[in-house]
ZAKOL-461300 format. One record per residue: residue in three letters; x, y negated, z of N, C-alpha, C in turn. Coordinates in steps of 0.2 Angstrom, whole numbers, padded with zeros to 4 digits, always signed. Layout:
<senus>
ALAXYZXYZXYZ/...
</senus>
This chain:
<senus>
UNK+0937-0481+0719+0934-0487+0717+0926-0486+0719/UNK+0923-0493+0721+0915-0491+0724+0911-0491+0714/UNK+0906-0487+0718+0900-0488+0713+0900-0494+0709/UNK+0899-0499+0714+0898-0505+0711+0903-0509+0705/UNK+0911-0504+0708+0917-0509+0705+0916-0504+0697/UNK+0913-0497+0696+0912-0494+0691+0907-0499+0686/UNK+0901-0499+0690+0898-0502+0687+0899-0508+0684/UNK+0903-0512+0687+0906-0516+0683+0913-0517+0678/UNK+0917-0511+0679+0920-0513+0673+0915-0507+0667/UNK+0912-0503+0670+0908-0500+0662+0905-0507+0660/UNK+0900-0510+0662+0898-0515+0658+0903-0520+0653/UNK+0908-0521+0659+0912-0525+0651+0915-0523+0647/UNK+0917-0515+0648+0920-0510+0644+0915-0509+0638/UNK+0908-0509+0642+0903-0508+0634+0903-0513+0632/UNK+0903-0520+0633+0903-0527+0629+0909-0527+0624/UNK+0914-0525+0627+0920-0526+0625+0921-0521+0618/UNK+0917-0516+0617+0916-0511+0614+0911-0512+0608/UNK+0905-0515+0611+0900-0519+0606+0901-0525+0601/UNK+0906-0528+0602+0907-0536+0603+0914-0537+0600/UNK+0918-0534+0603+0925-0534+0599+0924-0534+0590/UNK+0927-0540+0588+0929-0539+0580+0936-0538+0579/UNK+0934-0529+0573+0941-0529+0570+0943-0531+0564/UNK+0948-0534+0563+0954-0538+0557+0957-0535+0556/UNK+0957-0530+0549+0963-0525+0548+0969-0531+0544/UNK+0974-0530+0545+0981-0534+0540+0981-0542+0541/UNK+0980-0543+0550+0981-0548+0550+0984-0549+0561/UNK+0991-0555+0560+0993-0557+0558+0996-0555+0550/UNK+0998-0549+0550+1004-0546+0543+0999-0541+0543/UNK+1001-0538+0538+1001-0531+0534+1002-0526+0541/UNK+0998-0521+0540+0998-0516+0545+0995-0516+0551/UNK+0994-0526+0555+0992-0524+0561+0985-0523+0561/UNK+0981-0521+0564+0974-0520+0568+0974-0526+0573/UNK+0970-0533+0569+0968-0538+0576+0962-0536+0579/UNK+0963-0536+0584+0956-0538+0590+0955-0543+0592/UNK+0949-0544+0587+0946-0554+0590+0941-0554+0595/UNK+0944-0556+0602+0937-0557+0606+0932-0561+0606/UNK+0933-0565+0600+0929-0574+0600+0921-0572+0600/UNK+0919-0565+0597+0912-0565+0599+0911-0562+0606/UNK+0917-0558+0609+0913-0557+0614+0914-0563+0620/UNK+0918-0569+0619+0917-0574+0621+0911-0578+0620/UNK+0909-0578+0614+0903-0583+0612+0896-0579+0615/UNK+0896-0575+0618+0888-0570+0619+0888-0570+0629/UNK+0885-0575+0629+0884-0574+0638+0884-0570+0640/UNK+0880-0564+0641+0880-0559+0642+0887-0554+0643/UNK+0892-0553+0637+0895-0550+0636+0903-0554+0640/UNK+0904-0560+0638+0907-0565+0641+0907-0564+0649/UNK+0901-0566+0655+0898-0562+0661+0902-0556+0661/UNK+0900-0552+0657+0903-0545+0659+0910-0545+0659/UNK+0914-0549+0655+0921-0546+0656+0924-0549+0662/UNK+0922-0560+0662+0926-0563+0668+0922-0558+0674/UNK+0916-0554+0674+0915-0551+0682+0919-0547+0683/UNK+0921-0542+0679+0925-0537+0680+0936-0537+0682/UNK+0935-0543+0677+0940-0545+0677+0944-0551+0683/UNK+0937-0553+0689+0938-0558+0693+0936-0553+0700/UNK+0934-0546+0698+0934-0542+0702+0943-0537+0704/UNK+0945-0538+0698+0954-0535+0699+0957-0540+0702/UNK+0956-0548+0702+0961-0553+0701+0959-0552+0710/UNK+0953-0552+0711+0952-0552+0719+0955-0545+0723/UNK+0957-0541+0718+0960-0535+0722+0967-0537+0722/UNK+0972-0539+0719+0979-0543+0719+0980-0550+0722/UNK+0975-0550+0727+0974-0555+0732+0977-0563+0729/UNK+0974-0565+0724+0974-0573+0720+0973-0577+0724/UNK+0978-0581+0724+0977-0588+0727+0976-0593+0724/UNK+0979-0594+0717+0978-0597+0710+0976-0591+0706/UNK+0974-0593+0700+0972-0589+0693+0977-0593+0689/UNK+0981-0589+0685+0988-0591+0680+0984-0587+0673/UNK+0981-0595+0669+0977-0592+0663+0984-0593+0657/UNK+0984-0590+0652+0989-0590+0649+0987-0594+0640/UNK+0988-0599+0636+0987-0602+0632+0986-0599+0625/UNK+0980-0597+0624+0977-0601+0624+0970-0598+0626/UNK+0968-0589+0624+0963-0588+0625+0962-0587+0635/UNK+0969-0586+0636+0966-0584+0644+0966-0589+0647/UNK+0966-0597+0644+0961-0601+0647+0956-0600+0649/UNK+0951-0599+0643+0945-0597+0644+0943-0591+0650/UNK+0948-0585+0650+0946-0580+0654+0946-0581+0660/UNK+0954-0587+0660+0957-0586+0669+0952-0596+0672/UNK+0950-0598+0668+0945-0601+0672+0938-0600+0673/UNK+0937-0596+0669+0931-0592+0673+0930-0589+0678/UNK+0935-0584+0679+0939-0581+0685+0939-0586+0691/UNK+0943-0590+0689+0944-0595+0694+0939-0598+0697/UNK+0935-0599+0694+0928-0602+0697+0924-0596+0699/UNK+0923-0592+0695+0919-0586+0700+0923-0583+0708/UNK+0929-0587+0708+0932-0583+0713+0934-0590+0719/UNK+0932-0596+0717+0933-0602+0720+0938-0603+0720/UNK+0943-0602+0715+0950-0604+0716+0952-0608+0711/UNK+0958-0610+0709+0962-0617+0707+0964-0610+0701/UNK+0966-0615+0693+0967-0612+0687+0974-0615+0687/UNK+0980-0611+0686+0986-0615+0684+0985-0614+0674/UNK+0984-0619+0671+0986-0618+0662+0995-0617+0664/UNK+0994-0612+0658+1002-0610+0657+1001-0612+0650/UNK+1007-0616+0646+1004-0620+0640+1011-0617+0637/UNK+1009-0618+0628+1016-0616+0626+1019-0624+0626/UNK+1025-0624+0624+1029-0628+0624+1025-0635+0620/UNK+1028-0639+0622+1027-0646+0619+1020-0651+0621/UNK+1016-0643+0623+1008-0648+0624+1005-0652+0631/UNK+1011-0651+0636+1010-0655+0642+1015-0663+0641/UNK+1012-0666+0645+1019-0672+0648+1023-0672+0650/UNK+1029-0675+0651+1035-0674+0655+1034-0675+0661/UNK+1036-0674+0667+1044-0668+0666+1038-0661+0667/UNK+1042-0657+0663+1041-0649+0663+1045-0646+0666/UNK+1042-0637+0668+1048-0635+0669+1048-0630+0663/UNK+1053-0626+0660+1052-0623+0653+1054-0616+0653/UNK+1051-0611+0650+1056-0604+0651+1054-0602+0642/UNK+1059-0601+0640+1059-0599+0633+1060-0589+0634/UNK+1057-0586+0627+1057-0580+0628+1059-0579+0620/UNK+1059-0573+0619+1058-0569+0612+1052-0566+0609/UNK+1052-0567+0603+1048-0566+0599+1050-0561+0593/UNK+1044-0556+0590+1047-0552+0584+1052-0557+0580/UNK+1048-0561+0579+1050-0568+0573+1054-0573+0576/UNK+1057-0574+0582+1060-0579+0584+1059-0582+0591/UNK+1059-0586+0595+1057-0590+0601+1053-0593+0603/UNK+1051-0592+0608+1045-0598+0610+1046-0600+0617/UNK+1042-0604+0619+1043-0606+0626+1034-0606+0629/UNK+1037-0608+0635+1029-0610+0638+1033-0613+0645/UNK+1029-0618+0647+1030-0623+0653+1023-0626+0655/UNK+1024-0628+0663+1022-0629+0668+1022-0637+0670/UNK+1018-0640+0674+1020-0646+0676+1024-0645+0682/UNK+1030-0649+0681+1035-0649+0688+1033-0654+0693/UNK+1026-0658+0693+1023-0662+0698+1017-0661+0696/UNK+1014-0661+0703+1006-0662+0704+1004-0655+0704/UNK+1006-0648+0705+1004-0642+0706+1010-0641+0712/UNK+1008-0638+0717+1014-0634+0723+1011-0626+0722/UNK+1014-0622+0717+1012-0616+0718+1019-0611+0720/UNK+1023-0613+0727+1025-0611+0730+1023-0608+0734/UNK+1024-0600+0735+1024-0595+0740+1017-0591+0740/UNK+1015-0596+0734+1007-0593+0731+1006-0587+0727/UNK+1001-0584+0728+1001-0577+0724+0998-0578+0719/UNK+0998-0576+0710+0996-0578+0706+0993-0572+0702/UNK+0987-0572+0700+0988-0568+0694+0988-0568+0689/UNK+0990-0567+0684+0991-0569+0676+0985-0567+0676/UNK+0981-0571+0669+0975-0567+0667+0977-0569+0658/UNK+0975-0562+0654+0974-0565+0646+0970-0562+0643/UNK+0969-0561+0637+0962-0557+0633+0967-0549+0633/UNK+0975-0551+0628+0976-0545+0626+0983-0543+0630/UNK+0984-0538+0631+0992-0536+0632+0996-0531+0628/UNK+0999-0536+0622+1003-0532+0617+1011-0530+0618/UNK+1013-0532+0617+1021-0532+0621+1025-0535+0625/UNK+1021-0538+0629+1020-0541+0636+1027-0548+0636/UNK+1029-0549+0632+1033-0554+0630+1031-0562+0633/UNK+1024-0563+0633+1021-0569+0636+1022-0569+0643/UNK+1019-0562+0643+1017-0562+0651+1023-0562+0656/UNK+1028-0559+0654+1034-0558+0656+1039-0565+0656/UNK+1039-0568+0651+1041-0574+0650+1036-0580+0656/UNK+1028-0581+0659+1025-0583+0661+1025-0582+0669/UNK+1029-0576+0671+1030-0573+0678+1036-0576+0678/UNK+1042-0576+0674+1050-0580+0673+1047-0586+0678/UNK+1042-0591+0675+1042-0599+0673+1039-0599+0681/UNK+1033-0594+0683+1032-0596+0690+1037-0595+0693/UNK+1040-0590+0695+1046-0586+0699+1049-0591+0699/UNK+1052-0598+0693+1058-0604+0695+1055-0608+0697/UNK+1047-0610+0701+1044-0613+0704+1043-0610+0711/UNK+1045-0606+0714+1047-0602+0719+1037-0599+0720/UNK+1035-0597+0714+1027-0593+0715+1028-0586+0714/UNK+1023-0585+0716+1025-0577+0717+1018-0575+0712/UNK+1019-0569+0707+1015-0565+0702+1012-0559+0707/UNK+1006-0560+0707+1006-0553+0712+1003-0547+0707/UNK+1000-0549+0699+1000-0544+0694+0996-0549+0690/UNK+0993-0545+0684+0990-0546+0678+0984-0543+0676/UNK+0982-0546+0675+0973-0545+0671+0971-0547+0666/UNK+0968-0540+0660+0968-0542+0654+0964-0537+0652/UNK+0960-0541+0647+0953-0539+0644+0955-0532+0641/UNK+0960-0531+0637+0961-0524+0632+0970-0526+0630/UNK+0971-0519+0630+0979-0518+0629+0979-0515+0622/UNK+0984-0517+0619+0987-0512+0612+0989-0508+0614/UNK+0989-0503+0611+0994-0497+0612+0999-0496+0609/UNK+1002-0492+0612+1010-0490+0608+1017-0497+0607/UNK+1015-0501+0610+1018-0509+0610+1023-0508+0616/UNK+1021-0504+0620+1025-0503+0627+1026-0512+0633/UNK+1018-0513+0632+1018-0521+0636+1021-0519+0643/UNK+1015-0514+0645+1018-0513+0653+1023-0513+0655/UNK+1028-0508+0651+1035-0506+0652+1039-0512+0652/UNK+1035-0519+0648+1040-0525+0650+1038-0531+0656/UNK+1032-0527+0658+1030-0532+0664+1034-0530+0670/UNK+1037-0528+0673+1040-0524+0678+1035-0523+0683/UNK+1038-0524+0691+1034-0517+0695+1029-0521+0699/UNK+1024-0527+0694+1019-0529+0697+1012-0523+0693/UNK+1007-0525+0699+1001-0520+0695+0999-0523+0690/UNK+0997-0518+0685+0993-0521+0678+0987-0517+0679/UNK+0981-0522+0679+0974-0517+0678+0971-0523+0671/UNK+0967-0516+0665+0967-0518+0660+0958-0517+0658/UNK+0953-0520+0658+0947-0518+0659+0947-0514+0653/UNK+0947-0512+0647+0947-0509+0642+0954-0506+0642/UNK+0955-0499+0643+0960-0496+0642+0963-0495+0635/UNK+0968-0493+0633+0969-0495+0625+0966-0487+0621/UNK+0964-0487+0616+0960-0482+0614+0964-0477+0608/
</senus>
């Protein structure tokens, strides 16, 4: 990696570091949430991660940015615009107009979906990359690569602010690259 691509993932690694707020017992009992809402709300820190993170999307050669609902809106059209390129929203279920196309997935607690508009986007033969804040058991993201693949798009990897550990996300992304600006600690 050059100087320069150091240079910029430490910077958002130390935003990410400064600015991250922990939640201990929330969703449930036990977990450890990472809220990134203040490192979105602080320009500075914000900067630092979509640069870093629009810096891997351009090395997995984008040709859309695939932001995932809700927070990696925020990320994957920042991305997107620092890199001049189109923001596909991947929405959960029920929040676009018909017709959709749908890919339902599993969940600790049960099922969910996420869909696509099946007109007015041609993301065939396109290279996409997912972008989201966190990558915890990769269940969204895995289910979001399904939805494009029955659009005939292609995933070319993922890009995400910070990973939990011990969740085994990677291991259910299969053999596209994952690069994670904040390693899991």
């Amino acid at each position: 990696m050059s100087e320069q691509a150091l240079s910029t993932f430490d910077r958002a690694r130390e935003a990410l570091d400064k600015k991250t707020r922990y939640v201990q017992d929330f969703p449930e009992k036990g977990v450890l949430f990472e809220d990134l809402t203040p490192v979105l709300g602080d320009a500075e820190s914000f900067a630092a991660v979509v640069d870093a993170m629009a810096e891997a999307a351009e090395k997995l050669n984008a040709e859309i940015i695939g932001g995932l609902d809700a927070r990696g809106f925020f990320l994957g059209s920042a991305v997107a615009y620092k890199l001049g390129l189109g923001v596909l929203a991947i929405r959960k279920k029920g929040k676009l107009p018909p017709p959709v196309v749908t890919q339902e997935y599993e969940l600790e607690y049960g099922t969910a979906a996420l869909e696509l508009p099946s007109e007015g986007i041609d993301i065939a033969g396109k290279n996409i990359v997912l972008i989201d804040d966190v990558l915890a058991t990769g269940g969204t993201l895995g289910a979001a690569r399904k939805l494009i693949e029955s659009c005939d798009g292609h995933v070319s990897g993922y890009v995400l602010a910070i990973e939990v550990p011990g969740l085994g996300g990677r291991d259910n992304l299969g053999d596209r690259p994952v690069i994670v600006v904040r390693d899991p600690q």
